[in-house]
DSSP file (Angstrom, degrees, kcal/mol; ACC not computed):
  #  RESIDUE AA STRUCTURE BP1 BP2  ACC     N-H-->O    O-->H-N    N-H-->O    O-->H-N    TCO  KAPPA ALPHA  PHI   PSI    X-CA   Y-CA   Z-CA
    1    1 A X    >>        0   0    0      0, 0.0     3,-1.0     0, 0.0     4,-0.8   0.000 360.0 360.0 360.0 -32.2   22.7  -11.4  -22.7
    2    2 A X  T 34  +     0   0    0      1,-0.2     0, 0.0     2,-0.2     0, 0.0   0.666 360.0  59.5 -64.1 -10.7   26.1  -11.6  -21.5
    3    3 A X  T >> S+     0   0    0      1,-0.2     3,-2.9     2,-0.1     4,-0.8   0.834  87.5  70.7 -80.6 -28.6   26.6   -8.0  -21.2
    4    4 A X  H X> S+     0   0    0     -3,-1.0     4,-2.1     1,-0.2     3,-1.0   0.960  93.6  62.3 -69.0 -39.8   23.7   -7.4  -18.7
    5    5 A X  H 3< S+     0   0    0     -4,-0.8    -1,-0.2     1,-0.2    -2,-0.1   0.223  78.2  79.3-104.3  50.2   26.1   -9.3  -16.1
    6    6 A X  H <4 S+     0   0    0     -3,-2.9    -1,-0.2     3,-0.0    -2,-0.2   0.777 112.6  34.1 -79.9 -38.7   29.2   -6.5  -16.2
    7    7 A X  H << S+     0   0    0     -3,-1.0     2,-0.3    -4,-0.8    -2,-0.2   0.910 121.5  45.9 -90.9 -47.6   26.4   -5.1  -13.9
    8    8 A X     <  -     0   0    0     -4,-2.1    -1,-0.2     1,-0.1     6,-0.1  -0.907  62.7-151.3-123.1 121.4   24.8   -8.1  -12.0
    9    9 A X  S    S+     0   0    0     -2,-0.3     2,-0.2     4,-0.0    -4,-0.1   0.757  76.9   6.1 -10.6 -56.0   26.8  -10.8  -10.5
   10   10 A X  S    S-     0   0    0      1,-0.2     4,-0.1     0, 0.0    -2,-0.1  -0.793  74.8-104.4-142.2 176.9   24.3  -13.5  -10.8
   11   11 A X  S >> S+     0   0    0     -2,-0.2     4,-3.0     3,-0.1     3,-0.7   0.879 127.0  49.2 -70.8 -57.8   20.7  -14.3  -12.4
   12   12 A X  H 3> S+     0   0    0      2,-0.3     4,-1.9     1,-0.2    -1,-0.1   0.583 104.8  59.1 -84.5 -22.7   19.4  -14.0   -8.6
   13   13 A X  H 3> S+     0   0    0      2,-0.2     4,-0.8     3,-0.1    -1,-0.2   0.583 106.8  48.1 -58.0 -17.8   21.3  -10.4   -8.1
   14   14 A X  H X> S+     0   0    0     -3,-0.7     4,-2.3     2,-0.2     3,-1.1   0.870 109.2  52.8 -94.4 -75.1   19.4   -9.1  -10.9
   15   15 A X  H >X S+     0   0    0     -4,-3.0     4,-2.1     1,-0.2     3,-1.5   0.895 104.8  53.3 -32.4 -65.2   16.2  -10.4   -9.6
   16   16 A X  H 3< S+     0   0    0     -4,-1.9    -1,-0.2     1,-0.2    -2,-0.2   0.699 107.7  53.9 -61.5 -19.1   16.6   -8.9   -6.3
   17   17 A X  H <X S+     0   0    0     -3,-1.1     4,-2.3    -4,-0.8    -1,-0.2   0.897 114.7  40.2 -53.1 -41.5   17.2   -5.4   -8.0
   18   18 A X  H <X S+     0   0    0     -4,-2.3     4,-1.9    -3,-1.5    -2,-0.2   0.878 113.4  50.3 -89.3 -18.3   14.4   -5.6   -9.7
   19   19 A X  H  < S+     0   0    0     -4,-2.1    -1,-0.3    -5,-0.4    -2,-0.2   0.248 122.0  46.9 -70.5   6.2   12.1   -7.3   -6.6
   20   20 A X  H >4 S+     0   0    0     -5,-0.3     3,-0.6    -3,-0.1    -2,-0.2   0.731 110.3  41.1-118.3 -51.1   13.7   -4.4   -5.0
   21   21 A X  H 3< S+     0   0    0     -4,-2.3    -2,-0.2     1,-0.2    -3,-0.2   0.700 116.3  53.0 -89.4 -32.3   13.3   -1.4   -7.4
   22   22 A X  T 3< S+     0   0    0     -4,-1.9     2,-0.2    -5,-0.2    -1,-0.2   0.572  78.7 124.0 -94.1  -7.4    9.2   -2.6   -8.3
   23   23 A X    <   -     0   0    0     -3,-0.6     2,-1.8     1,-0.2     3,-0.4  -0.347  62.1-147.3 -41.8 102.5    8.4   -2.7   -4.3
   24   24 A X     >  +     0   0    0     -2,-0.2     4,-1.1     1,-0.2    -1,-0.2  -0.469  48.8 142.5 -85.9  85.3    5.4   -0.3   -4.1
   25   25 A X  H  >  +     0   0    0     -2,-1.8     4,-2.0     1,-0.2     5,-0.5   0.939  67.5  49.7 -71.9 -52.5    6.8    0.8   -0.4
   26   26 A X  H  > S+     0   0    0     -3,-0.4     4,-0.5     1,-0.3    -1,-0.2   0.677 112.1  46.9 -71.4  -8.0    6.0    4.3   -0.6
   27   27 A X  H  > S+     0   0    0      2,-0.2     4,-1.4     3,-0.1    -1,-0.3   0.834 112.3  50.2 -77.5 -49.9    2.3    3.6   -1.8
   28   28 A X  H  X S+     0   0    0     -4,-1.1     4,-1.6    -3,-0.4    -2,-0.2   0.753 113.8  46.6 -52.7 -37.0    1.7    1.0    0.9
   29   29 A X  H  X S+     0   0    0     -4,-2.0     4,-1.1     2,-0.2    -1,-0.2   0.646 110.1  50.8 -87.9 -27.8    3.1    3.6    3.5
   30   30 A X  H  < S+     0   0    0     -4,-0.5    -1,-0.2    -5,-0.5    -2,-0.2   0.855 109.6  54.8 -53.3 -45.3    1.0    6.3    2.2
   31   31 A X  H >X S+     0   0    0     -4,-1.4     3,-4.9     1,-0.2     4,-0.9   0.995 115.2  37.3 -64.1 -62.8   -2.1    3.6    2.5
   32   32 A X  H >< S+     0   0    0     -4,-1.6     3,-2.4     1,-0.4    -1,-0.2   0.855 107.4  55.5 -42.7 -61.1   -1.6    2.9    6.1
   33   33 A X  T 3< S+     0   0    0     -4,-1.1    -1,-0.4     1,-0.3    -2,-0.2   0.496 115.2  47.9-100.7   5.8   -0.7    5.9    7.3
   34   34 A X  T <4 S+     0   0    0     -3,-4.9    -1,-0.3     2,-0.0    -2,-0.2   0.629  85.6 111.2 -93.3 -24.6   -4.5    7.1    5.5
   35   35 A X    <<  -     0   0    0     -3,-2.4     2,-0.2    -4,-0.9     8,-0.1   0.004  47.5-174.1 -78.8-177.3   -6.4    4.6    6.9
   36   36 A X        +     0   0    0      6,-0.1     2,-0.2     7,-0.1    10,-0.1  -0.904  18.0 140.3-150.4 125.7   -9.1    5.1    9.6
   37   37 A X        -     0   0    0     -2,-0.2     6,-0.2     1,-0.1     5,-0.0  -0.610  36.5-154.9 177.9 104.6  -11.3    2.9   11.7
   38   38 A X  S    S+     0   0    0     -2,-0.2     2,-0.4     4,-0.1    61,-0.3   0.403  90.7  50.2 -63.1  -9.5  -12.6    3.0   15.7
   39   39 A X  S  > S-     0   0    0     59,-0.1     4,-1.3     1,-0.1     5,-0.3  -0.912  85.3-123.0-135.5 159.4  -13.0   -1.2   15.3
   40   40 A X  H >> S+     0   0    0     59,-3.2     4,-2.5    -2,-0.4     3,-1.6   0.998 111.4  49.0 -64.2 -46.1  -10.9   -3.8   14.2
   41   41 A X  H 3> S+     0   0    0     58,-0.4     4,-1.9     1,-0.3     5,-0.4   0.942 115.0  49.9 -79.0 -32.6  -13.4   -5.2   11.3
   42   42 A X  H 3> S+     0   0    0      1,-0.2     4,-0.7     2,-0.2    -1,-0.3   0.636 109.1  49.1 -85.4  16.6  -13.9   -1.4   10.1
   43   43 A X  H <X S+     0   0    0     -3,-1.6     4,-1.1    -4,-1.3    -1,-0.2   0.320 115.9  46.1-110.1 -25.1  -10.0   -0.8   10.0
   44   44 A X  H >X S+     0   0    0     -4,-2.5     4,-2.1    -5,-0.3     3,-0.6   0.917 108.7  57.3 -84.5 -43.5   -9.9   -4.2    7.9
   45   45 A X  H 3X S+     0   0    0     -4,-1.9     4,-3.0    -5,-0.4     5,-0.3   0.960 117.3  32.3 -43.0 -63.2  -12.7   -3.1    5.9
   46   46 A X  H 3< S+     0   0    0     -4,-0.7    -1,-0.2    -5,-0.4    -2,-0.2   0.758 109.6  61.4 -92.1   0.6  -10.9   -0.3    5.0
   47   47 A X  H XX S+     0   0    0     -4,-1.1     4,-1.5    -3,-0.6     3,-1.2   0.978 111.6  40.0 -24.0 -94.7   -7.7   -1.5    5.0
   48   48 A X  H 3X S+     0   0    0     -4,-2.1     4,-2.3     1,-0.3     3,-0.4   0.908 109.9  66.0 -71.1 -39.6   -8.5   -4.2    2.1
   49   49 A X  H 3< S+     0   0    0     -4,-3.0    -1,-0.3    -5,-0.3    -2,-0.1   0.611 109.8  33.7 -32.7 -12.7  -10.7   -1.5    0.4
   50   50 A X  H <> S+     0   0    0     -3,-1.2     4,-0.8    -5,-0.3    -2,-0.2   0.630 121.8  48.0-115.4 -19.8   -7.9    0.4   -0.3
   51   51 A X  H  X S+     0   0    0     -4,-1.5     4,-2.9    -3,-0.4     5,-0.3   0.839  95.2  62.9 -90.6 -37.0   -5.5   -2.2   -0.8
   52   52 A X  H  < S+     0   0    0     -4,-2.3     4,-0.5     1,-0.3    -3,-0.1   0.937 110.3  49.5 -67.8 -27.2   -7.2   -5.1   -3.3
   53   53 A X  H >> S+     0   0    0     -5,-0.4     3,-4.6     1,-0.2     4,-0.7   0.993 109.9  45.2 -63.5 -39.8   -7.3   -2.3   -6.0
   54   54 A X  H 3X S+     0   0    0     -4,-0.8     4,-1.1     1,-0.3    -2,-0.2   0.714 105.4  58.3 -79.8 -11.0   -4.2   -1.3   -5.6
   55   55 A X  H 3< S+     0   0    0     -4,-2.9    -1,-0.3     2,-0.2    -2,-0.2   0.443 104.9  62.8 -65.9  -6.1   -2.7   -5.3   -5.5
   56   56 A X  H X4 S+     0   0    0     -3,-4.6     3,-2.3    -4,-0.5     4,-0.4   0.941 100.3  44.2 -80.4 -42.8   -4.4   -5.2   -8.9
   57   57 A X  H 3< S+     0   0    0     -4,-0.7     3,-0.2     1,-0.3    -2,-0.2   0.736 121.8  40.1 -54.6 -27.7   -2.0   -2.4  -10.3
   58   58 A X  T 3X S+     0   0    0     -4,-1.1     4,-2.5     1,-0.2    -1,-0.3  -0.072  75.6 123.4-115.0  29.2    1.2   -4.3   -8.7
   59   59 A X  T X4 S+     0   0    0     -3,-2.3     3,-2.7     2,-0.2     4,-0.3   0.992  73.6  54.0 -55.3 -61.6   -0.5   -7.8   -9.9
   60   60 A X  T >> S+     0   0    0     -4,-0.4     3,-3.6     1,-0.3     4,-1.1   0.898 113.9  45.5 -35.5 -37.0    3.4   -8.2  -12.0
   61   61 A X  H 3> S+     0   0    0      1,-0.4     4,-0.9     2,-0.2    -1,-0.3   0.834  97.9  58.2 -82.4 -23.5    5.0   -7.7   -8.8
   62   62 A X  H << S+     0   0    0     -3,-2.7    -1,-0.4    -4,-2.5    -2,-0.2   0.294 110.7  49.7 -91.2  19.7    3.2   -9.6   -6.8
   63   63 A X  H <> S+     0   0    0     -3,-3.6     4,-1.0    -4,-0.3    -2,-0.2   0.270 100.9  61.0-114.7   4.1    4.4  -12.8   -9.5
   64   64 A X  H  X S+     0   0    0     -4,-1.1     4,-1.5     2,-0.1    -2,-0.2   0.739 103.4  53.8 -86.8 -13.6    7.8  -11.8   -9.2
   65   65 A X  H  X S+     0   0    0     -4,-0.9     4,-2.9    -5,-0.2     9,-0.2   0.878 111.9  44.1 -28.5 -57.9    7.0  -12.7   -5.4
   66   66 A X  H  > S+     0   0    0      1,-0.2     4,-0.9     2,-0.2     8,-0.2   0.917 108.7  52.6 -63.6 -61.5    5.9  -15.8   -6.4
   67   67 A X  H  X>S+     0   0    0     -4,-1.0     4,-2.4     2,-0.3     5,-0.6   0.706 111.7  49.2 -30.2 -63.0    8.7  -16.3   -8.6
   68   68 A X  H  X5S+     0   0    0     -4,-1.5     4,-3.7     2,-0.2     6,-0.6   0.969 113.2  48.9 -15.1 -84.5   11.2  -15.4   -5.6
   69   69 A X  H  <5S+     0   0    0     -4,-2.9    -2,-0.3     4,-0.2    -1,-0.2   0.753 118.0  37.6 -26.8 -50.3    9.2  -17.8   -3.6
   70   70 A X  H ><5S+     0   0    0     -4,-0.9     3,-0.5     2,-0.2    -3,-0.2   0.839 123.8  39.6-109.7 -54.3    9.5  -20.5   -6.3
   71   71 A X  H 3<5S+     0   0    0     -4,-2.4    -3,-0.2     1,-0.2    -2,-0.2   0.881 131.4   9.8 -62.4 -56.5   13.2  -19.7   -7.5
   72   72 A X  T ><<S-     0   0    0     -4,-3.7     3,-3.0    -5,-0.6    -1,-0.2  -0.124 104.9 -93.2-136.7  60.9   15.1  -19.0   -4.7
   73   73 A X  T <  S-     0   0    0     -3,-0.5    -4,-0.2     1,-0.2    -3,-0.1   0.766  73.5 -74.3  17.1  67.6   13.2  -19.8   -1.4
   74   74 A X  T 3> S+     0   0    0     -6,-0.6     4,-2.3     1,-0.2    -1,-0.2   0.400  96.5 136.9  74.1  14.0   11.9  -16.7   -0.9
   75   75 A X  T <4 S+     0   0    0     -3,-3.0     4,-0.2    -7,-0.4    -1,-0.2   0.666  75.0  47.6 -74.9 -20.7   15.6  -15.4    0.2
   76   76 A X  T  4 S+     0   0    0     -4,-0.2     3,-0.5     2,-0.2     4,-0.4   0.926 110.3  51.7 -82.1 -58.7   15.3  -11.8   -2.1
   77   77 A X  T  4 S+     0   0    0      1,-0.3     4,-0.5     2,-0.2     3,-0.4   0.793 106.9  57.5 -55.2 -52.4   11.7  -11.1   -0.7
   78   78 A X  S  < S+     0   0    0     -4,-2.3     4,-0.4     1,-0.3    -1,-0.3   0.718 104.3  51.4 -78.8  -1.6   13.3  -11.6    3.1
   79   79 A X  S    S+     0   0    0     -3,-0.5    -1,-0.3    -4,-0.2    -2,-0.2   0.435 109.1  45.0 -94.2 -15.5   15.6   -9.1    2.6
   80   80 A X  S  >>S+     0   0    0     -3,-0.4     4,-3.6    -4,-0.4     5,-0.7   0.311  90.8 102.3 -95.8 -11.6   13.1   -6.5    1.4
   81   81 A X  I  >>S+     0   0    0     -4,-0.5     4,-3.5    -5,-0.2     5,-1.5   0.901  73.4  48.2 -36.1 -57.2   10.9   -7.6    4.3
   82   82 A X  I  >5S+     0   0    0     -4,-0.4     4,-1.4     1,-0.2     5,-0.4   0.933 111.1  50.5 -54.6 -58.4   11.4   -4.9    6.7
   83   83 A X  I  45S+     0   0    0      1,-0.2     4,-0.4    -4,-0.2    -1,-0.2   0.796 128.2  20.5 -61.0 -38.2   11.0   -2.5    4.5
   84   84 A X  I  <5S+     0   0    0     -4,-3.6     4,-0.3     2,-0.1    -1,-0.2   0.832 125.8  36.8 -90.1 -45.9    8.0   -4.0    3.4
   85   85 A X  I  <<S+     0   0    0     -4,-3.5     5,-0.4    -5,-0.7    -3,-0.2   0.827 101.0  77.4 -73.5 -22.1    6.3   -6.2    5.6
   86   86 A X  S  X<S+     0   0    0     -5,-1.5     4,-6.9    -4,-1.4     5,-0.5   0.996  98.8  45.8 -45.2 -66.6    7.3   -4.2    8.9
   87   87 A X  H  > S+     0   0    0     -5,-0.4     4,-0.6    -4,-0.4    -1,-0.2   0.759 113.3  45.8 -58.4 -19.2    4.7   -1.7    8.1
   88   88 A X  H >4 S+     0   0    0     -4,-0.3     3,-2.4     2,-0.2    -2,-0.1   0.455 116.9  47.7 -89.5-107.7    1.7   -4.3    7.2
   89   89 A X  H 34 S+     0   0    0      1,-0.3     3,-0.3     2,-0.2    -2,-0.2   0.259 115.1  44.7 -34.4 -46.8    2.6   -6.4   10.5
   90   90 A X  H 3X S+     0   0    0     -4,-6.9     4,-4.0    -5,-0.4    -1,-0.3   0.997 110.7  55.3 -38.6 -60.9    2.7   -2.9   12.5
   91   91 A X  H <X S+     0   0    0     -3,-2.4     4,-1.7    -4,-0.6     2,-0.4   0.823 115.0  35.4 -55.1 -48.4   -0.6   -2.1   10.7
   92   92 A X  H  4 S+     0   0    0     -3,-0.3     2,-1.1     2,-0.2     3,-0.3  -0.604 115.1  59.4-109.4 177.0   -2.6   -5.8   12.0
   93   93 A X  H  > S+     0   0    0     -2,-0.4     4,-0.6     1,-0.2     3,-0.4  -0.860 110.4  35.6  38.5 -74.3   -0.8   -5.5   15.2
   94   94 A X  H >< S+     0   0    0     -4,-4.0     3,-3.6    -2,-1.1     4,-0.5   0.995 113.2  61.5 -66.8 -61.1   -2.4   -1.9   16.0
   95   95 A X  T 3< S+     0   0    0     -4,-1.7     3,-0.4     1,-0.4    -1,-0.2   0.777 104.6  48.6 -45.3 -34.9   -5.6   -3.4   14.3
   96   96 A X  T 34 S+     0   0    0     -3,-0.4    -1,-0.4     1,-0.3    -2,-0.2   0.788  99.4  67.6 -76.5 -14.8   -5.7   -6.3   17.3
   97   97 A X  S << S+     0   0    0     -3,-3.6    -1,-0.3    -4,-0.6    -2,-0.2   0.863  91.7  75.7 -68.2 -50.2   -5.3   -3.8   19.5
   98   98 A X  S    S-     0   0    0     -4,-0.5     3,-0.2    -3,-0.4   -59,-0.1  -0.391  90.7 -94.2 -80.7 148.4   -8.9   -2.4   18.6
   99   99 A X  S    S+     0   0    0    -61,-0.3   -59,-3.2     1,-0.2   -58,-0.4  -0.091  90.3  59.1 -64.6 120.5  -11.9   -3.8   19.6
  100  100 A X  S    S+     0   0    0      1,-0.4    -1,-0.2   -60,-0.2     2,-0.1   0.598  77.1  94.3 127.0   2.1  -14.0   -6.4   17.5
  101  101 A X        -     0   0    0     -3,-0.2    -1,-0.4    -5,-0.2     2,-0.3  -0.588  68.1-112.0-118.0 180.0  -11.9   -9.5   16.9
  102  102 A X        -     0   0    0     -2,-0.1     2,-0.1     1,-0.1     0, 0.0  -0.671  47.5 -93.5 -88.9-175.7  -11.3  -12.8   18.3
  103  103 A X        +     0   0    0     -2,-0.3     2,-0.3     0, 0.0    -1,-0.1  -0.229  66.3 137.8  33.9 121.2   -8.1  -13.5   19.7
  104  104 A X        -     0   0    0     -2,-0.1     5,-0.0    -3,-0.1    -8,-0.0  -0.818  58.2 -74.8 177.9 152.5   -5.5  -15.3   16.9
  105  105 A X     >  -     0   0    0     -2,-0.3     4,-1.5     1,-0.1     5,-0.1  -0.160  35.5-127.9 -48.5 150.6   -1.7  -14.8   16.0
  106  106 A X  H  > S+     0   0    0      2,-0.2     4,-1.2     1,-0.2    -1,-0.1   0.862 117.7  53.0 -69.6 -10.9   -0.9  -11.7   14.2
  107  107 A X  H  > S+     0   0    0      1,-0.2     4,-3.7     2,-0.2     5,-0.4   0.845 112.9  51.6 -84.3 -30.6    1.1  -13.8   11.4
  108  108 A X  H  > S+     0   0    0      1,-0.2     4,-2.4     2,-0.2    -1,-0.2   0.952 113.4  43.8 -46.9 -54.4   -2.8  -15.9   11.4
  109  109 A X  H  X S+     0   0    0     -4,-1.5     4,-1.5     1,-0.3    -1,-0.2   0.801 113.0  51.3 -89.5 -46.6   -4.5  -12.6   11.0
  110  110 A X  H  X S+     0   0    0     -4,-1.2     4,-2.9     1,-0.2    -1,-0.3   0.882 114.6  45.4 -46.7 -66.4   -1.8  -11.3    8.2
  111  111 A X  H  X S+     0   0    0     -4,-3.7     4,-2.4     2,-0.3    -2,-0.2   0.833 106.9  52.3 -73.4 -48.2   -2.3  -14.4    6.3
  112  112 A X  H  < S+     0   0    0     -4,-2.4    -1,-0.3    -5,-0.4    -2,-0.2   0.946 116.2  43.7 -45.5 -38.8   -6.2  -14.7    6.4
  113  113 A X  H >X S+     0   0    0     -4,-1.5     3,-2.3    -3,-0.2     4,-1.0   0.945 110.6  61.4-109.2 -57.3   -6.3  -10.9    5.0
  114  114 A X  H >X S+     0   0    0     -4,-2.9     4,-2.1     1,-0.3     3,-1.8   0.955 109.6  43.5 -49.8 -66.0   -3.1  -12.1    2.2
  115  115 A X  H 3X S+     0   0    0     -4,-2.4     4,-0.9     1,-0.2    -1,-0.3   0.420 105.7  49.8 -69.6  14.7   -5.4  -14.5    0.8
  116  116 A X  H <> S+     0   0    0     -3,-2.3     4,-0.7     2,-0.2    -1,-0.2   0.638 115.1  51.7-101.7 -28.2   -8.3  -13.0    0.4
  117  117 A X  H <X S+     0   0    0     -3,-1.8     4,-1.4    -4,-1.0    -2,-0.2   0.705 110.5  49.0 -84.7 -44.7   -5.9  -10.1   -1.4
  118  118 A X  H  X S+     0   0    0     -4,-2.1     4,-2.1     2,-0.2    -2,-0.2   0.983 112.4  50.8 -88.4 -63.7   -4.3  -12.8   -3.7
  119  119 A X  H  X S+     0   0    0     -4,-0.9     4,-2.8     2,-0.2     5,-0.3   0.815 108.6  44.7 -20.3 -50.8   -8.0  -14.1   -4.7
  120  120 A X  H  X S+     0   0    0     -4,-0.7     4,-2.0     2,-0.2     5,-0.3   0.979 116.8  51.6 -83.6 -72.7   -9.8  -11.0   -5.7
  121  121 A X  H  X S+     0   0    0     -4,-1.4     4,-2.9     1,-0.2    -2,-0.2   0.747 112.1  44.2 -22.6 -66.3   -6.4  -10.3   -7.6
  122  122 A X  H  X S+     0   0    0     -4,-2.1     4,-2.3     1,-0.2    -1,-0.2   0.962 120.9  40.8 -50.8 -71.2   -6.5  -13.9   -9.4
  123  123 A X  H  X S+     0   0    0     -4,-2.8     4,-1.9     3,-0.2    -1,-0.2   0.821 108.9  54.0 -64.6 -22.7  -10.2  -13.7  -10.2
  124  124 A X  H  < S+     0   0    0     -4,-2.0    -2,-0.2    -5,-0.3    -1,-0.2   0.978 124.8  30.2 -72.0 -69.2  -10.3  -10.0  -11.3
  125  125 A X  H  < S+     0   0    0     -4,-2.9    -2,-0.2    -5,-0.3    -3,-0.2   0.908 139.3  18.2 -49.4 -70.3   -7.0  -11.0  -14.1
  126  126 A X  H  < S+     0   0    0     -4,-2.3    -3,-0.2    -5,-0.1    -1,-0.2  -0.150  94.5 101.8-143.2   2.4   -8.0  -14.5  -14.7
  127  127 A X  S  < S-     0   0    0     -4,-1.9     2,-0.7    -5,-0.2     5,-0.1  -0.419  77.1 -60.9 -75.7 167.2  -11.6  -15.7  -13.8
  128  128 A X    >   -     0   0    0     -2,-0.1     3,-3.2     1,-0.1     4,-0.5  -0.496  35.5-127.2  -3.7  57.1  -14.7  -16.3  -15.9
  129  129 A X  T 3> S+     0   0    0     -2,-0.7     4,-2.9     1,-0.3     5,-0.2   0.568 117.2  53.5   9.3 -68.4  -16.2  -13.5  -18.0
  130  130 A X  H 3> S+     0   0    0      1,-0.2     4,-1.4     2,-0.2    -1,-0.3   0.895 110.4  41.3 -41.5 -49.6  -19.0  -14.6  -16.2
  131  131 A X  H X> S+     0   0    0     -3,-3.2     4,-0.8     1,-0.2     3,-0.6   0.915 111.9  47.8 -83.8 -21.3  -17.7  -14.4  -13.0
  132  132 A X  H 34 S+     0   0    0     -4,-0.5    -1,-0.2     1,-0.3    -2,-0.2   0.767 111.8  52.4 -92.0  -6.4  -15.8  -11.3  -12.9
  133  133 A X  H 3< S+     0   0    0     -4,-2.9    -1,-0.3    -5,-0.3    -2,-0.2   0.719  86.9  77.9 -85.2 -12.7  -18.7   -9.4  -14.5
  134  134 A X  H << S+     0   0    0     -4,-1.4    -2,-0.1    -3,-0.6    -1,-0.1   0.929 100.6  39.4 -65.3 -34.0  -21.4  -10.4  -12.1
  135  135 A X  S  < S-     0   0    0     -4,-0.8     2,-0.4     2,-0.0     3,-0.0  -0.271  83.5-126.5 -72.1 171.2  -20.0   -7.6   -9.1
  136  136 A X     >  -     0   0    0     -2,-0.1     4,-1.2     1,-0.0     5,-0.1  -0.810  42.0 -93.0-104.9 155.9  -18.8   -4.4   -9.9
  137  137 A X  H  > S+     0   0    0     -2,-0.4     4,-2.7     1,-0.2     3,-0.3   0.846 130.0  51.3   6.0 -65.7  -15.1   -3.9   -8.3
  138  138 A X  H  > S+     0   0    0      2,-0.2     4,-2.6     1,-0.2    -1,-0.2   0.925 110.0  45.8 -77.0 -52.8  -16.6   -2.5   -5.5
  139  139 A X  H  > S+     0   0    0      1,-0.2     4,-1.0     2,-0.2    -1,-0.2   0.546 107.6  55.8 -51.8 -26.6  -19.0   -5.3   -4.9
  140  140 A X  H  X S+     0   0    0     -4,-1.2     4,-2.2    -3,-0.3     5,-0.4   0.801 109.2  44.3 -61.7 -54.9  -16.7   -7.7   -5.3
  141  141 A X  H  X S+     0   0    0     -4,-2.7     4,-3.3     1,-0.2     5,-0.3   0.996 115.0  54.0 -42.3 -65.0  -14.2   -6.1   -2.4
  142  142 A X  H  X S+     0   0    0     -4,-2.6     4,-3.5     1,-0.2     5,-0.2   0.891 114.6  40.2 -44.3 -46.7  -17.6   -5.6   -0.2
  143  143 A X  H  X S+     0   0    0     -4,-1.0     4,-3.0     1,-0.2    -1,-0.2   0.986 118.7  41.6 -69.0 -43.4  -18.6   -9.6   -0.6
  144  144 A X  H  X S+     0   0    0     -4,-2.2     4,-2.4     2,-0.2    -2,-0.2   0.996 117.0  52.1 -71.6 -56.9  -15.3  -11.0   -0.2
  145  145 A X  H >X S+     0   0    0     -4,-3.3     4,-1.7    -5,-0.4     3,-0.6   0.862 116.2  45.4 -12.0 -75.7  -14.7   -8.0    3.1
  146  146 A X  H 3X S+     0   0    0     -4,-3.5     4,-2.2     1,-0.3     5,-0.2   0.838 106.0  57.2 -57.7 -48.1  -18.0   -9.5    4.5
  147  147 A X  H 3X S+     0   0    0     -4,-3.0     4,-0.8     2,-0.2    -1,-0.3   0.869 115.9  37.7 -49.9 -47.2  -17.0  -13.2    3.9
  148  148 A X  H X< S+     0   0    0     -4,-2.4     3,-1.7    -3,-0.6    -2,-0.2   0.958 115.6  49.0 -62.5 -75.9  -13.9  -12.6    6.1
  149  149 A X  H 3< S+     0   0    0     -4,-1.7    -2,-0.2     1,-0.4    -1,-0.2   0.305 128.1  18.4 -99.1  -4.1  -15.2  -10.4    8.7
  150  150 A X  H 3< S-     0   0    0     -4,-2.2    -1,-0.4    -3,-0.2     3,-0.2   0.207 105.5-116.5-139.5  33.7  -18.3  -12.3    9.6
  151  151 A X    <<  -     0   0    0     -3,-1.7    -1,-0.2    -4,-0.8    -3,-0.1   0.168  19.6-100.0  81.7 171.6  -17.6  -15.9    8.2
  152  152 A X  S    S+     0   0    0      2,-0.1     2,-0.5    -4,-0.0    -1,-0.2  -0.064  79.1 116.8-112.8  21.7  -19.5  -17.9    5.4
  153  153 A X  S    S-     0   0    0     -3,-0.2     2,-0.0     1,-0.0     3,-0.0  -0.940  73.9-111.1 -96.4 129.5  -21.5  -20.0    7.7
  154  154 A X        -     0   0    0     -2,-0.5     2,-0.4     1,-0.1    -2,-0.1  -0.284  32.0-123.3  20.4  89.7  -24.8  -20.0    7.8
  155  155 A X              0   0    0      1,-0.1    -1,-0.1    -2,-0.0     0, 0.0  -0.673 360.0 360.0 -62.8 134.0  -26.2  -18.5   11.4
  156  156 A X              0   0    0     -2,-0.4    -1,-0.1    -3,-0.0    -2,-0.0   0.514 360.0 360.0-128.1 360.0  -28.3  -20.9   12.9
């Protein structure tokens, strides 16, 4: 083991290479720059349609996040931010711009749409036989979509 740090400093330089080198930026920048949508809830729609598969395929990466998070207050992660978060925060930014939301911070908006991302992820790996076969993929994105974009209450 000792040989791997002639190269890396530290246990936490070596993370950040690799929290750096597994970053899917250029996929993310690809998605965005694809998406399409005259309202805000159909630019989230397709937004998180395009995205929750692809958070399944970078599920590792998104626990070496965690891992970040958990390890070293999250200090690796902010230092890849721009590269990475710049482009989501542009991306629901333009999305308030358009027509169809309430009012709310962008970081609010970010964060609703992160956990919904981090759910479908969690259950898709790691739910129930039961549960993760009653949807298809697709059906699953569409309920959990609808549940953000027009609440789970009951109109009365």
């Amino acid at each position: 083991m000792g040989g791997i740090y002639n190269h890396f400093p530290s246990k936490e330089a070596l993370f950040a290479e690799l929290l750096q080198m597994a970053a899917p930026v250029a996929e993310m920048r690809a998605m965005f720059d694809s998406l399409r949508g005259d309202t805000a809830p159909e630019l989230i729609r397709a937004y998180l349609r395009a995205w929750m598969p692809i958070s399944l395929r970078y599920y590792e990466y998104l626990k070496l996040v965690q891992i970040d998070l958990s390890e070293f207050n999250g200090a690796n992660i902010q230092r890849i931010f721009p590269e990475m978060g710049t482009p989501y925060q542009e991306f629901v930014a333009a999305i308030q711009q358009l027509p169809g939301l309430k009012p709310m911070p962008t970081i609010v908006l970010m964060r609703l749409i992160d956990v919904l991302v981090a759910g479908y992820a969690i259950t898709a790996r790691y739910g129930p036989d039961d549960a993760r076969t009653a949807l298809t993929p697709e059906q699953w994105i569409d309920v959990l979509v609808d549940g953000l974009l027009e609440g789970i209450a009951e109109k009365r």
